[in-house]
N, CA, C and O of each residue as an XYZ file, in Angstrom:
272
protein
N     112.692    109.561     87.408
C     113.068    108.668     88.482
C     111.818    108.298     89.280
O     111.107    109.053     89.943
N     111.713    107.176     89.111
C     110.584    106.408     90.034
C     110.555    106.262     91.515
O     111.511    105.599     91.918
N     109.709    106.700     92.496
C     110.008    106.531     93.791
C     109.095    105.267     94.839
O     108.074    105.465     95.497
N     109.534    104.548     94.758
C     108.769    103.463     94.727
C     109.070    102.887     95.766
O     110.278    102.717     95.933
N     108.116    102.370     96.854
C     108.206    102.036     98.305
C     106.992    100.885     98.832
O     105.784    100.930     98.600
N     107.558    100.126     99.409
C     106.616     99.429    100.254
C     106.107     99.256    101.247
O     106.925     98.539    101.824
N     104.894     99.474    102.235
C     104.726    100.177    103.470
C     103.530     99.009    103.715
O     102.553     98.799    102.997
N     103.969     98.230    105.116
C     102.937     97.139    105.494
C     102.302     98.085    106.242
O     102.693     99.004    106.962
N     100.763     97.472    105.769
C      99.513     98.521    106.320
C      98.618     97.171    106.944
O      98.851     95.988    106.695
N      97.649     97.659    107.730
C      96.857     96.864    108.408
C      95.559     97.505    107.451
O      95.467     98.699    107.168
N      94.553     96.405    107.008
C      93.376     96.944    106.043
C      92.260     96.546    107.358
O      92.121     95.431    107.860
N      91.562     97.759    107.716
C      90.603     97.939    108.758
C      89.337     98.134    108.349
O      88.582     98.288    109.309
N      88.548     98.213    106.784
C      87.674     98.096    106.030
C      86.485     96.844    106.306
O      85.337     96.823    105.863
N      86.971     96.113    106.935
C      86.187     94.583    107.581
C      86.792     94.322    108.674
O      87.656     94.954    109.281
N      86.143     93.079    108.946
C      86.499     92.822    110.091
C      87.740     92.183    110.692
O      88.214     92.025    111.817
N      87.982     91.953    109.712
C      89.325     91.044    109.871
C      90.748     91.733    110.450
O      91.361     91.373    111.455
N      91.113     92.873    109.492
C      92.164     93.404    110.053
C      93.422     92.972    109.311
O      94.494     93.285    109.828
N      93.433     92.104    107.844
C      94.372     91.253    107.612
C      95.835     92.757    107.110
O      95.764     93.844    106.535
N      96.982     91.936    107.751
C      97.827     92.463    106.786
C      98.437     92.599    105.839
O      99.287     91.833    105.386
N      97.983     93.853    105.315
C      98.427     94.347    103.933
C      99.831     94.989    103.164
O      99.761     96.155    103.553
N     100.828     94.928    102.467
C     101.591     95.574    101.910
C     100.928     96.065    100.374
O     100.387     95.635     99.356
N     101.548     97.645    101.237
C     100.693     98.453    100.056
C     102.119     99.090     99.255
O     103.003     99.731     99.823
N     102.076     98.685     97.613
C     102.786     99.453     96.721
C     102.749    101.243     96.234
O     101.941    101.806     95.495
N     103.654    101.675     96.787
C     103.235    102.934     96.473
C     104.248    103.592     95.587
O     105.425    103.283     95.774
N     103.941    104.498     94.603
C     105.187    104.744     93.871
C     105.028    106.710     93.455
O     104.519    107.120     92.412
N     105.338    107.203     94.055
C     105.034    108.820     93.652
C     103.885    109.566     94.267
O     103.287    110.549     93.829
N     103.761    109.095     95.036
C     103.062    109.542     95.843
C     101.508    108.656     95.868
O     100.581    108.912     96.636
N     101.521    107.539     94.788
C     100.046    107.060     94.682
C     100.325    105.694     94.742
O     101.309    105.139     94.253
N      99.325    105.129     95.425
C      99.120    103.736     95.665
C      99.155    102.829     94.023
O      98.843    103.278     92.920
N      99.645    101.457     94.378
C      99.830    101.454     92.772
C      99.600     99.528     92.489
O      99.507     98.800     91.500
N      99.583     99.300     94.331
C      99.206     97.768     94.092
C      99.427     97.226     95.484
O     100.390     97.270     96.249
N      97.889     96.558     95.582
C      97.894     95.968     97.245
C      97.994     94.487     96.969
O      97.918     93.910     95.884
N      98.145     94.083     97.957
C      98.492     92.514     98.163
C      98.358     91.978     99.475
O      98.571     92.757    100.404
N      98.048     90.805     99.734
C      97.859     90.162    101.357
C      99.133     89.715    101.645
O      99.901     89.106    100.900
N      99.332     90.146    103.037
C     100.836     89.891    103.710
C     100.532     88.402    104.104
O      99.552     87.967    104.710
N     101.760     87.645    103.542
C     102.031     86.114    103.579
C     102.332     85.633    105.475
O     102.119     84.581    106.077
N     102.913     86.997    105.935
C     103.111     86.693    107.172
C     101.942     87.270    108.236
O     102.008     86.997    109.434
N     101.103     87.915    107.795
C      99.760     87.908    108.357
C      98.882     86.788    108.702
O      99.049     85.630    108.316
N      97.850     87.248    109.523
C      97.401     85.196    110.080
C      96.612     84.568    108.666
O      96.396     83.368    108.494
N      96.220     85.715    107.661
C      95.664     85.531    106.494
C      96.365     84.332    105.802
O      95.742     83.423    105.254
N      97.640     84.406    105.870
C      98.629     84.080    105.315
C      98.473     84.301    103.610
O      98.434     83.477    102.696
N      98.403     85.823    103.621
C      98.113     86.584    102.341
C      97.069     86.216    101.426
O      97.132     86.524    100.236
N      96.379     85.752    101.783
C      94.665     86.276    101.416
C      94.103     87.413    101.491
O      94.538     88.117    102.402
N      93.053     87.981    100.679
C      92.557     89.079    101.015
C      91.443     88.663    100.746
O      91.292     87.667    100.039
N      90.243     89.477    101.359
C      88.522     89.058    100.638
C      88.688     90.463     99.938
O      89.525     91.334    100.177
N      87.441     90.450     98.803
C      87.503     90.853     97.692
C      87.187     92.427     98.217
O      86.817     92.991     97.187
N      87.166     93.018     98.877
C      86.704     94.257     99.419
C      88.322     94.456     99.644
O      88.759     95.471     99.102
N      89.205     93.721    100.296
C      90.467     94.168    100.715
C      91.439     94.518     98.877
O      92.344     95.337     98.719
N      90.812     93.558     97.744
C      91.207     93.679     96.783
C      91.096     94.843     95.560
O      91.952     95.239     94.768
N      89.616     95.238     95.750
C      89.028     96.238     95.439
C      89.473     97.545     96.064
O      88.913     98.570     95.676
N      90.275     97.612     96.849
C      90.422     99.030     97.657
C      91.317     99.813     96.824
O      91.313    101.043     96.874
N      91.909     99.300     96.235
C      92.488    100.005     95.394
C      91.802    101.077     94.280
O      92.181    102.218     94.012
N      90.788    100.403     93.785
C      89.825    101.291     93.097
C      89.095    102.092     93.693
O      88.505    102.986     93.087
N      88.990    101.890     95.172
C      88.511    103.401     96.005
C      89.252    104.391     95.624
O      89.016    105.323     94.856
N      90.408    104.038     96.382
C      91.088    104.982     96.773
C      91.430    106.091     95.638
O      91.375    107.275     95.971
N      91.856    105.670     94.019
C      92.249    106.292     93.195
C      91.065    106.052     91.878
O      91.229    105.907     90.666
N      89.983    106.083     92.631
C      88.592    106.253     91.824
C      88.205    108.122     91.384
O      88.064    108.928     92.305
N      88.104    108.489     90.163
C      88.039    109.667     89.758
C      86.736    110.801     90.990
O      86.969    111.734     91.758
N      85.623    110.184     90.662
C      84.546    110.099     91.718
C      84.803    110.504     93.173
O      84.077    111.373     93.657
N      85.854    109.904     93.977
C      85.855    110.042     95.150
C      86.085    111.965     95.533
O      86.625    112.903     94.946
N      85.451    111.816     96.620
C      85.683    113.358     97.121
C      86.522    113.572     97.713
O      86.916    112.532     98.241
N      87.223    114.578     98.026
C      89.027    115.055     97.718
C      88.794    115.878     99.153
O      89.479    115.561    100.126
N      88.231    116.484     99.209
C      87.753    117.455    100.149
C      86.253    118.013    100.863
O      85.308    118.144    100.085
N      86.108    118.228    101.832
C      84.674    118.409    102.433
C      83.905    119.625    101.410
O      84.427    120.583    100.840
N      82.716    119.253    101.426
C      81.963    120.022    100.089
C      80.743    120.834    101.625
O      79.971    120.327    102.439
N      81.094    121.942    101.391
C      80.518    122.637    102.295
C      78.858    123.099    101.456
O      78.767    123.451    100.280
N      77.703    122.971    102.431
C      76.591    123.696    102.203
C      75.956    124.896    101.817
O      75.794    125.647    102.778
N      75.568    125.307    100.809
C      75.114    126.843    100.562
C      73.798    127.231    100.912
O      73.429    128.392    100.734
């Protein structure tokens, strides 16, 4: 069973602020898009498009990596 939800987010990454509805399904983000009723009128610049590959990029650090 798929748990699959849609949650309008504000993308604060630039300057803009445009709003975003973010697809999320099981706990992981799964597809962003520009909110049509945002002043964007669902545009995103390519950084707002790309965030997706941050977020669920293998690479990214999960947790603070403490000093030895």
């Amino acid at each position: 069973m798929s748990n699959k939800k849609i949650i309008k987010r504000t993308f604060k990454s630039c300057h803009g602020g445009c709003g975003v509805p973010v697809t999320a399904q099981n706990g992981a983000t799964t597809y962003i898009e520009g909110d049509p009723e945002s002043f964007t009128r669902g545009t995103l610049c390519a950084k707002g498009l790309a965030s997706i590959q941050k977020v669920s990029n293998h690479n990214r650090l999960k947790y603070p990596i403490k000093r030895s």
